[in-house]
N, C-alpha and C positions, 0 to 999 in steps of 0.2 A: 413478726415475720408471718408471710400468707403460710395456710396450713399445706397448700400446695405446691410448697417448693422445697418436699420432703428430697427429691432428691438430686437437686441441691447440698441440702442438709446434711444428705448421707457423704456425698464426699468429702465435705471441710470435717464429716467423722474421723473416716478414714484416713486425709490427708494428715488431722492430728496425729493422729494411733501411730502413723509410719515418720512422723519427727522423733520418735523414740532412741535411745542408744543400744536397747534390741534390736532394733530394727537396723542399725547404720553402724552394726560393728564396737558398738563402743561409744561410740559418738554423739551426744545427742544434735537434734535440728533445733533444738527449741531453748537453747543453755542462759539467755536474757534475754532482757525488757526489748532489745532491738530487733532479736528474730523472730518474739512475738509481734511486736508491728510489723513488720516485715511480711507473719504470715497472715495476719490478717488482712493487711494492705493486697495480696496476692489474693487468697480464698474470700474474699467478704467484698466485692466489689460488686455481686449480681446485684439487680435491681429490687428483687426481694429482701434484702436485707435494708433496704430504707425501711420497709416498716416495722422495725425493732426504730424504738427510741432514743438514738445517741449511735451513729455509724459505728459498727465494728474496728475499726481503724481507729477511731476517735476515745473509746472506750481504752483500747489498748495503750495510748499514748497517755495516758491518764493514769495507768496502771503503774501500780509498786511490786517490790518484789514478792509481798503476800499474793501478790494475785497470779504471779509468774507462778510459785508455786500452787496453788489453788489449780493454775490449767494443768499444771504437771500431775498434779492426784485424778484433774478430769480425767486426763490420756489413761490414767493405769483404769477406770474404772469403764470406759469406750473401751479401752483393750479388753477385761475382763466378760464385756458383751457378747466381744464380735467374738473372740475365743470359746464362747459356752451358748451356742445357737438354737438354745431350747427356748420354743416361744414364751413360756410364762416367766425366762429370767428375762428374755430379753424387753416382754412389757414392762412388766415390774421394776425393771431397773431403767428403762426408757421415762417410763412415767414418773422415779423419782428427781432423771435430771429435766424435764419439763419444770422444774417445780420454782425457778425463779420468773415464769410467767407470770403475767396481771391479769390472768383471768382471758375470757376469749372474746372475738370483738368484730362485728363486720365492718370491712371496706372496702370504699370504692376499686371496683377491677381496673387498672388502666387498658389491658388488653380489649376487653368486652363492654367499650360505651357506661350504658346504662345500668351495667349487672354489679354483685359485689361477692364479697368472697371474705370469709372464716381469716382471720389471724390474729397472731395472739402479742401482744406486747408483753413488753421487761418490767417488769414490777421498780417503782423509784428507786432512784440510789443505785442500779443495778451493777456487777462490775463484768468486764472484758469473760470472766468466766463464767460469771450468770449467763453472758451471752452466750458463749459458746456452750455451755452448757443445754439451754432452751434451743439452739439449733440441731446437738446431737441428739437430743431425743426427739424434737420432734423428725429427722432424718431416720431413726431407726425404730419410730412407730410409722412412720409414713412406708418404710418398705417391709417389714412383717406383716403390714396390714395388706399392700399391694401384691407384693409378689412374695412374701412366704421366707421364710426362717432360713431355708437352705441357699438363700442369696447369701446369709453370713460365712465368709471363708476364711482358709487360710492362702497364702500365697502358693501358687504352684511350683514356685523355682524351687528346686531341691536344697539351698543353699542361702533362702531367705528366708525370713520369721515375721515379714508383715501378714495384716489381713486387710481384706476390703470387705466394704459390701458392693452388692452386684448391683447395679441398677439399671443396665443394658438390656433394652429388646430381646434381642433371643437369649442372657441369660449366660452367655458363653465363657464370660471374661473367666482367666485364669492368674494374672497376677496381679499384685497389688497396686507396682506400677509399671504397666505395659512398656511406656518407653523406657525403661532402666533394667526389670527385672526378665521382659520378654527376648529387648536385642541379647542380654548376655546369655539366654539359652540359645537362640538362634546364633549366633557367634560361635557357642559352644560345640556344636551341632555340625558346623560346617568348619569349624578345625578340625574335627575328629575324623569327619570324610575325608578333609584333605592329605590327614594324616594316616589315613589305613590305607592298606596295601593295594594294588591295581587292583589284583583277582579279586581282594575280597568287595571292592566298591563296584564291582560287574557284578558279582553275584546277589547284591544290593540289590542293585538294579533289575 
């Protein structure tokens, strides 16, 4: 995978971290081999991910249940990151899941003609969690190094237990996942106006 499609990277982090049954009440997103393909087939379709060795998708469909569990240890150890956003855990512990790369490798840019660009492949044999492994760290050295430690959060809703990281322009994002975790505050929000008194929704105003 090019070194610059860290974030990228950082979201199929995060979108891991939040298939948790912390995260969904109870429930896991990710409980067999089919909603691992499922989420690979979803998050691994950018075009940076052709150059890992063996499509994400394809890796997955490959996959037994040691490797189901293998992602499930990944998520607890991407959760334990984004939860402890102090830069030398986060390299330190970024750098150890880079470690099923083959080493680092130029090629050809297809955006830029004639240019080439940093990326690093899957070491042989690799499995579904090697990969995703090698994509969450290089997602979570690509945004400590860009934009800084304090992109690691927690989720703003009062009432949920995911984290993201931030990898937005201004920097702003507030929950994990905006369309799920943002409408039910907003929802929240304007029942409550609906439901308080005239006078006191004047005096609001």
């Amino acid at each position: 995978m090019a070194l610059a499609d860290y974030v990228w990277a950082a979201g199929v982090a995060t979108e891991l971290v939040n298939t948790s049954a912390e995260v969904w009440r109870g429930e896991d997103h990710l409980p067999d081999l089919a909603a691992l393909v499922a989420f690979t087939d979803l998050h691994g379709g950018r075009s940076g991910n052709d150059d890992v060795p063996g499509a994400l998708s394809a890796l997955a469909r490959r996959g037994r249940t040691a490797d189901l569990h293998a992602v499930h240890a990944l998520r607890g150890t991407v959760r334990d990151l984004i939860d402890r956003p102090d830069r030398d855990h986060l390299v330190a512990g970024a750098a150890t899941l880079t470690s099923p790369a083959g080493g680092a490798t130029l090629i050809p840019d297809p955006a830029h003609g004639n240019r080439t660009r940093w990326a690093v492949p899957l070491r042989d044999g690799a499995t579904v969690a090697d990969a995703l492994s090698l994509i969450c760290g290089i997602g979570i050295l690509g945004a400590v190094h860009t934009l800084g430690e304090q992109r690691f959060r927690a989720c703003g809703a009062p009432t949920c237990k995911g984290v993201f990281i931030d990898t937005t322009r201004p920097g702003r994002r507030r929950y994990c996942m905006p369309g799920l975790c943002g409408n039910r505050i907003n929802v929240a929000h304007h029942r409550a106006r609906r439901a308080a008194p005239r006078g006191s929704r004047d005096d609001a105003e």
